[in-house]
C-alpha positions in Angstrom: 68.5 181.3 160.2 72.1 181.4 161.2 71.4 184.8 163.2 68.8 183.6 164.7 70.4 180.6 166.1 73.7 182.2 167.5 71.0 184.2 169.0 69.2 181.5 170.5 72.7 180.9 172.3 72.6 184.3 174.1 69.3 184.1 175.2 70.9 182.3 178.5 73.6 185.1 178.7 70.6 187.9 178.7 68.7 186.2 181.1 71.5 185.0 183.3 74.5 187.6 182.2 73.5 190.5 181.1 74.6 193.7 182.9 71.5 195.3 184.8 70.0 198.4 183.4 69.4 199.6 186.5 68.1 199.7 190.4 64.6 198.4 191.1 61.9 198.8 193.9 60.5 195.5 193.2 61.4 192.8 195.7 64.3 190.7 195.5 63.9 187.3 195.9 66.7 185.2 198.1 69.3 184.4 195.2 67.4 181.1 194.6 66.4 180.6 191.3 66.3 177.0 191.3 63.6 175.5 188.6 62.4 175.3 185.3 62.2 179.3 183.3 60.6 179.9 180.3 62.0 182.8 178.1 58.4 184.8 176.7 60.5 187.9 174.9 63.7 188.3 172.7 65.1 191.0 171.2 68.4 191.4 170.1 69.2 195.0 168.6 66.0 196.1 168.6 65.2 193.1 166.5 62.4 191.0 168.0 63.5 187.3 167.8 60.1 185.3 169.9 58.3 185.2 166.4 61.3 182.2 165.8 60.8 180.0 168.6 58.4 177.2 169.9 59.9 177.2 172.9 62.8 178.2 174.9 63.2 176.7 178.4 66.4 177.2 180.9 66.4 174.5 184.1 68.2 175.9 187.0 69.1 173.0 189.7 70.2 173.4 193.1 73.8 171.9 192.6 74.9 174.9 190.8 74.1 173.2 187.0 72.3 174.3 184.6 70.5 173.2 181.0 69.2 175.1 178.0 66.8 173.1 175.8 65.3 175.2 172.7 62.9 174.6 170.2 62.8 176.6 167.1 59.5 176.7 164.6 61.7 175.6 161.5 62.6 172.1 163.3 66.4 173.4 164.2 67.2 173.4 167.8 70.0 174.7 170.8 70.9 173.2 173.9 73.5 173.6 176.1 74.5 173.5 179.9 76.9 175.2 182.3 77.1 176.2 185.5 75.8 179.4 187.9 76.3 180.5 190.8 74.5 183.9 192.8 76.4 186.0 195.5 74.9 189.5 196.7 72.7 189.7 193.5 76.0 189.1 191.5 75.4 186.0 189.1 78.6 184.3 187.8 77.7 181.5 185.2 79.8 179.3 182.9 77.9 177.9 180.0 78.7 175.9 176.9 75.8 176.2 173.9 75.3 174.1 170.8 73.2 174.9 168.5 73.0 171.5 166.6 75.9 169.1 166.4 78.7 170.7 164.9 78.1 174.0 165.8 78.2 175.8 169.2 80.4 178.0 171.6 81.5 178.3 175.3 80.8 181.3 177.2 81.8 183.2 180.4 80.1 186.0 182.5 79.1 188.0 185.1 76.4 190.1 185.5 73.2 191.4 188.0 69.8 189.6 188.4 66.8 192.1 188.3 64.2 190.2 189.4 60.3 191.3 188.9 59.1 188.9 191.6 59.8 185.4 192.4 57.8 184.4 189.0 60.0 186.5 186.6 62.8 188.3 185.7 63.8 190.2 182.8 67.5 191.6 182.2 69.2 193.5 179.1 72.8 194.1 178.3 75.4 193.1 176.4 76.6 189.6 175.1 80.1 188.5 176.2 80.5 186.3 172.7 78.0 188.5 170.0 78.2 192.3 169.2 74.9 193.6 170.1 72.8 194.7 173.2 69.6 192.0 174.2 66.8 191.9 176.3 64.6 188.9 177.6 62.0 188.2 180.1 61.7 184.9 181.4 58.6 183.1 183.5 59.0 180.2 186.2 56.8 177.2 185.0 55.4 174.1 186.6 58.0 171.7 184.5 59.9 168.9 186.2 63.7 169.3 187.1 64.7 166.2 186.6 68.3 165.1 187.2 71.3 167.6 186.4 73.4 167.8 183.8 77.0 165.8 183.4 80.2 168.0 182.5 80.8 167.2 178.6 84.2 167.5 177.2 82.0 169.1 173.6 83.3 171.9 172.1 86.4 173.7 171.5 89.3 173.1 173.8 92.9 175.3 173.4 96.1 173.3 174.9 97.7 175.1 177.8 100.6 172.6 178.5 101.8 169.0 177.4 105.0 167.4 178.8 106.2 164.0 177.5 108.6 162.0 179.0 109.9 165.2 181.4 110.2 167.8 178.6 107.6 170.3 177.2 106.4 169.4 173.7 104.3 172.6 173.2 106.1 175.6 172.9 109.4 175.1 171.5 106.8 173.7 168.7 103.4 175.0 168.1 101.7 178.7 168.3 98.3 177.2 169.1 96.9 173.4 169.4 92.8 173.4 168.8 91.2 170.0 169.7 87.4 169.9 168.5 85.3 167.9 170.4 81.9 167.2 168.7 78.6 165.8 170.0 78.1 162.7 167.6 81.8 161.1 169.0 84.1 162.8 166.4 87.2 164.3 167.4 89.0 167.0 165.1 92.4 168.8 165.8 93.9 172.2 164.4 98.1 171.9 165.0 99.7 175.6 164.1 103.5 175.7 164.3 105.8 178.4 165.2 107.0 178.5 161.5 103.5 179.3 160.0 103.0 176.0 158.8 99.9 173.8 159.8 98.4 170.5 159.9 95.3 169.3 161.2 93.8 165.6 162.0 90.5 164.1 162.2 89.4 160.7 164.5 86.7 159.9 167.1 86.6 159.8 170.8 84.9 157.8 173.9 84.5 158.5 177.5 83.8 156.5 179.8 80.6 156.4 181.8 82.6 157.8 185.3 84.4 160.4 183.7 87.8 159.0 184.4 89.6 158.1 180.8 89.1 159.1 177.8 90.3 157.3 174.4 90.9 158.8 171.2 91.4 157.6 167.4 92.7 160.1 164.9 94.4 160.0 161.8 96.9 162.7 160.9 96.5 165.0 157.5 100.1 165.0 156.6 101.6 161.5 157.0 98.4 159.5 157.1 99.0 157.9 160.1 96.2 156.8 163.0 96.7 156.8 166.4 94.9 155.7 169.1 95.6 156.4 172.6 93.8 156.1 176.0 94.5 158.5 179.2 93.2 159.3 182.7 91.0 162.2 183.4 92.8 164.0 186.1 90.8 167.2 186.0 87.6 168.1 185.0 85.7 171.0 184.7 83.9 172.8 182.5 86.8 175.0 181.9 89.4 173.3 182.4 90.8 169.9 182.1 93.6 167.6 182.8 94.9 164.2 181.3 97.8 161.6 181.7 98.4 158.2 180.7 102.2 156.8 182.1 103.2 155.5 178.6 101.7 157.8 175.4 102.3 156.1 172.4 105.2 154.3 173.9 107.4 156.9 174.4 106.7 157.7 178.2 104.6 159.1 180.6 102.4 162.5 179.2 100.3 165.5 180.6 98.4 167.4 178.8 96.4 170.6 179.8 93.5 172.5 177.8 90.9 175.6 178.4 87.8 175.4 176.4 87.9 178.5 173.8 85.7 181.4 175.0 83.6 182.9 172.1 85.2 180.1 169.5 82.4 178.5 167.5 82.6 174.1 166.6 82.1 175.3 163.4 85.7 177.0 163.0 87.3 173.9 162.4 90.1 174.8 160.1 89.9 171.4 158.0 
């Protein structure tokens, strides 16, 4: 069942990423995909995955967003979201997709559309994040948009650069600095220092309902302590993202940067 759900999460990547097998007589509709698509074949490495699902539907709205709601036949389920955009046939698209709530992965690719008509498309290539070649054919329905997704700050973000108090905290100190961002509010981080040694903590976190702080609760492995702390969201995208608060922890004014993990499952927490 495992396959078959990391599956589930390239089904968005064929139909919106994959590479194109090839040119196509068939007429091309004007880059506007905007609607709700229903994916009616699966196969990954020959393998044919369809038998597994109730349903598999991808909304497409016109602000460039994007949702993934699926529905497998043993109760289990994926969504996701990200965003697309279409240039010249070229289809860039940015996607995060979970596939329940402490498991899922971020995701980044180009590829070609090859459209059937303006009902349906089907694509096959390869998937950026699993080893394997797919194939899917989707359908336009008759479902209701309804509004577009929010940016979510869930999944797995690696820190880029953190300066407290005018001097740089992360690389005189740490390899790599994992913060884990899971869907039911908890927070988990993986700290790996330059001498091989590692620690980790575990907390929550809130956001607020503009997008514009973000406060967070965590209590570290080693010396048991708990600290809370609240910060501005500078930056937000669904790469990318910026925070500062002018006094962290009382010790002065802090910046911290992250990129969300490409290919890095929720479920890799190291704890």
């Amino acid at each position: 069942m495992k396959k078959i759900l990391y599956t589930l999460m390239a089904a968005p990547i064929f139909f919106l990423s994959s590479c194109s097998s090839g040119g196509s007589d068939n007429p091309t509709p004007q880059n506007n995909i905007t609607g709700v698509w229903e994916l009616t074949e699966l196969e990954f490495n020959g393998d044919d995955l369809m038998p597994a699902y109730l349903e598999a539907l991808n909304y497409y709205h016109s602000n460039g967003m994007y949702e993934l709601k699926g529905y497998l036949a043993d109760g289990s389920y994926a969504n996701g979201f990200g965003e697309y955009s279409i240039s010249n046939g070229t289809l860039n698209t940015k996607s995060v997709v979970l596939t329940g709530p402490n498991s899922g992965l971020y995701q980044n690719a180009t590829a070609t559309l090859n459209w059937t008509d303006d009902n349906e498309i089907s694509t096959s290539g390869n998937s950026p994040c699993l080893s394997g070649t797919g194939f899917s054919r989707s359908v336009k329905t008759t479902h209701a948009l309804g509004a577009a997704p929010s940016n979510s700050i869930v999944g797995v973000w690696e820190t880029t650069y953190a300066n407290l108090a005018g001097q740089d905290i992360l690389t005189p100190n740490y390899s790599q600095v994992l913060d884990y961002f899971w869907s039911d509010g908890t927070y988990g981080t993986d700290l790996y220092f330059l001498d091989g040694s590692f620690d980790w903590a575990i907390g929550s976190y809130s956001i607020s309902n503009d997008q514009t702080t973000i406060t967070t609760t965590s209590t570290l492995y080693s010396t048991g302590q708990t600290f809370t702390a609240s910060m501005n969201i500078t930056e937000f995208e669904i790469d990318e993202i910026e925070l500062y608060t002018s006094n962290f922890l009382n010790s002065g004014p802090y910046t911290v940067r992250a990129s969300r993990s490409e290919c890095y499952p929720l479920s890799n927490w190291k704890k």
